[in-house]
N, C-alpha and C positions, 0 to 999 in steps of 0.2 A: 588388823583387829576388826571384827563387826561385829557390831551394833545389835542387837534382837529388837523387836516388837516389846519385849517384855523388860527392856532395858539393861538385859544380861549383854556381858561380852562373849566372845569366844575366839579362840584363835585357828577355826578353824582356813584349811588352805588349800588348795589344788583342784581340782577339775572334778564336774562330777562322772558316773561312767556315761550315760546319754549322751557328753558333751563328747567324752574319748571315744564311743563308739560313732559316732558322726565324723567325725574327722576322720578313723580307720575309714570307714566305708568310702569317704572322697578320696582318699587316696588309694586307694583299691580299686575304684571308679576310673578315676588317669591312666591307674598303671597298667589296664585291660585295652584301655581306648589307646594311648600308646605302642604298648605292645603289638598289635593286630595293625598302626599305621607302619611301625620298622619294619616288620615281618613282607612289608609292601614292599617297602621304599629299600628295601635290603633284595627282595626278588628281581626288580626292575634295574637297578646297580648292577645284578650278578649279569643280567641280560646284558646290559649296555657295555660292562669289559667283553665279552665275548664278542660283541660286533665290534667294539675298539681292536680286538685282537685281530678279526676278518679284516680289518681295515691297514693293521700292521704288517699282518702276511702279506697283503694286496702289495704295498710300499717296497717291502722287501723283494718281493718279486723284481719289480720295476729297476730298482736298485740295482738285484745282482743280474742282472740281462743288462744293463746300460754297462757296470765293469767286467762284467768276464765275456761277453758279446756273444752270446746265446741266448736261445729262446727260453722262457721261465713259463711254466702252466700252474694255473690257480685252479685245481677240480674240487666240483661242489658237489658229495654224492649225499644228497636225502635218505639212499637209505640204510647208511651206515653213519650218517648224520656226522659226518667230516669237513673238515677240508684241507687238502693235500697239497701242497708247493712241491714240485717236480722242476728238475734240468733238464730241457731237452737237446740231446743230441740229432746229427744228422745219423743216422741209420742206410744199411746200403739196403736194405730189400720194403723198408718204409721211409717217410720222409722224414718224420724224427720218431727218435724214442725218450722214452724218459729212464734216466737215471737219479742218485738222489734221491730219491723218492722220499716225502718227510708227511705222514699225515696229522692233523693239528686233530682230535677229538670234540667237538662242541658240549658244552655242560648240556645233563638233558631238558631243564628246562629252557633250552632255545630249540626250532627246528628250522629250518629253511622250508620257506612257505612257497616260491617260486623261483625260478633263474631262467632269465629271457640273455641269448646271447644270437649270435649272427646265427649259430644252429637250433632251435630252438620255436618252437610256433607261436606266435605272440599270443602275450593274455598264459600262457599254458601254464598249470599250477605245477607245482612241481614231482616229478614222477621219481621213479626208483633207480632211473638212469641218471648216472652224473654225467656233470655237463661242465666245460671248464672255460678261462679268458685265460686267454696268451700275452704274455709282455714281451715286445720286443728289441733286441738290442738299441737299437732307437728312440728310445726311451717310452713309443705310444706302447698301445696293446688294440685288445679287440673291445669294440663298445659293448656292454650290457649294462645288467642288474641283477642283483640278488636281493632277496627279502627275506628276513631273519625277521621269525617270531619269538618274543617270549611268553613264559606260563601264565602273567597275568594281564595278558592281551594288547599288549610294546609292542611297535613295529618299527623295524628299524629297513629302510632301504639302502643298499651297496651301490653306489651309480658309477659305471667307470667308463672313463671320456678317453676317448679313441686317439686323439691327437696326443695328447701329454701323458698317457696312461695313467692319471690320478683317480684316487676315489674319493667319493663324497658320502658322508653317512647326512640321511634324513632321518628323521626322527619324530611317529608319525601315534601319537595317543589315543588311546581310545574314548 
């Protein structure tokens, strides 16, 4: 109940609209400033599985070349923005071929931004020729790196160590 100036009651109750319209606006306010951080934090996730996934292919390589004891190829083509796990056989008129052949897709907002491997010019960004690392039955492979971009400026680096054939993902912000 309140009170008037003039010593009347009223039972008047609830919010006035100024007060409802101020609260709407704060919270329309949030849900803009919100929305536009997910929208980030959701683009840079999509990036960061798909180099989890380069990084899983990489493993499996390693994997099936240590049990079935053959050579395993990891090909990185830019520009059909793949990447391809291949069996390779010995071949009688090359030294191997690839069979199996399995290419992985990359979502479009990641591209591979370079790949330095044994063949390969250092420094060189990446061209429209793929370029691949070998795992060998022995569990190493061939040293490089790749470099995965995503659309909101993420870089992620692929390092893979000669001796053990492991990868290592860096994780490099803008």
């Amino acid at each position: 109940m309140l009170i008037l100036r003039t010593g009347l009651t009223t039972d008047k109750r609830g919010f006035t609209l100024v007060e409802m319209l101020i609260v709407v606006s704060i919270i329309i306010s949030m849900t803009a400033v919100l929305a536009v951080w997910f929208g980030n934090f959701y683009a840079a996730r999509k990036a960061y599985l798909e180099v989890v996934k380069t990084a899983g292919i990489s493993d499996l390589a390693r994997n099936l070349a240590e049990a079935k004891g053959v050579n395993y190829r990891i090909t990185f083509d830019p520009g059909a923005n793949t990447v391809t796990l291949s069996e390779m056989n010995r071949g009688t008129l090359q030294y191997e071929i690839p069979v199996n052949v399995r290419p992985i897709y990359l979502i479009a907002e990641v591209t591979l931004k370079s790949i330095n491997t044994p063949r390969s010019v250092s420094g060189a960004t990446a061209s429209s020729a793929p370029d691949y690392i070998t795992f060998y039955p022995d569990g190493s492979s061939e040293s490089g790196s790749v470099v995965l971009a995503g659309a909101k400026g993420e870089v992620y680096t692929l390092v893979f160590a000669a001796t053990t054939g492991t990868v290592r993902v860096l994780n490099y912000e803008k």
